[in-house]
C-alpha positions in Angstrom: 51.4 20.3 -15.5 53.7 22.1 -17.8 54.2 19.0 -19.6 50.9 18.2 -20.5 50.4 19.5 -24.0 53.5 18.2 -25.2 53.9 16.6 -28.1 55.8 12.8 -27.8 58.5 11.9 -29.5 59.5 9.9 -32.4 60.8 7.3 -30.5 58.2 7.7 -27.6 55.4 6.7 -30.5 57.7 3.6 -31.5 58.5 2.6 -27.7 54.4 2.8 -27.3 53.5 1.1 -30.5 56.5 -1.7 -29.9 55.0 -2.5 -26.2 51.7 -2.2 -27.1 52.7 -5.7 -30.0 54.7 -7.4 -27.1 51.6 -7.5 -24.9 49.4 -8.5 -27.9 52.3 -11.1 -28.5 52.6 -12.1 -24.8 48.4 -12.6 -25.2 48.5 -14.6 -28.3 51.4 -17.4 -26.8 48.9 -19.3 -25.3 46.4 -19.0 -28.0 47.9 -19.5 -31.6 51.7 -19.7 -31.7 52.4 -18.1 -35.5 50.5 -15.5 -34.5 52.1 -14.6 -31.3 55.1 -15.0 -33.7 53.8 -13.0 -36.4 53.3 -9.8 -33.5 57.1 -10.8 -32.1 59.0 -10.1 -35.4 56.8 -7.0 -35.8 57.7 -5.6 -33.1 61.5 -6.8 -33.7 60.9 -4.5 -36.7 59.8 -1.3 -34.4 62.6 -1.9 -32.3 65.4 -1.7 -35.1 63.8 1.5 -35.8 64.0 2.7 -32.4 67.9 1.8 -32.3 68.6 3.6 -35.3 66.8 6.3 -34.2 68.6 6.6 -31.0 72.0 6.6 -32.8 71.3 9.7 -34.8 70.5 11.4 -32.0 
């Protein structure tokens, strides 16, 4: 309860946003390849921002 108005993190935004483009990814595979692609190196991007974020800390 105390918990709820917290604010999230940095990296709690990226881990969101970079699982929210796997799914969308994960959706697309079946559909059109280059897009699924297109999501997959995006959210490769989010990821090396997450690592670098994680090593400062």
């Amino acid at each position: 309860m105390f918990g709820l108005f917290k604010k999230k993190s940095d990296i709690d935004l990226l881990y969101d946003k970079y699982n929210k483009l796997m799914a969308e990814a994960h959706k697309l595979m079946a559909i059109n390849r280059k897009q699924s692609d297109a999501k997959y190196a995006e959210a490769q991007g989010i990821m090396d921002q997450i690592d670098e974020l994680e090593k400062l800390k």
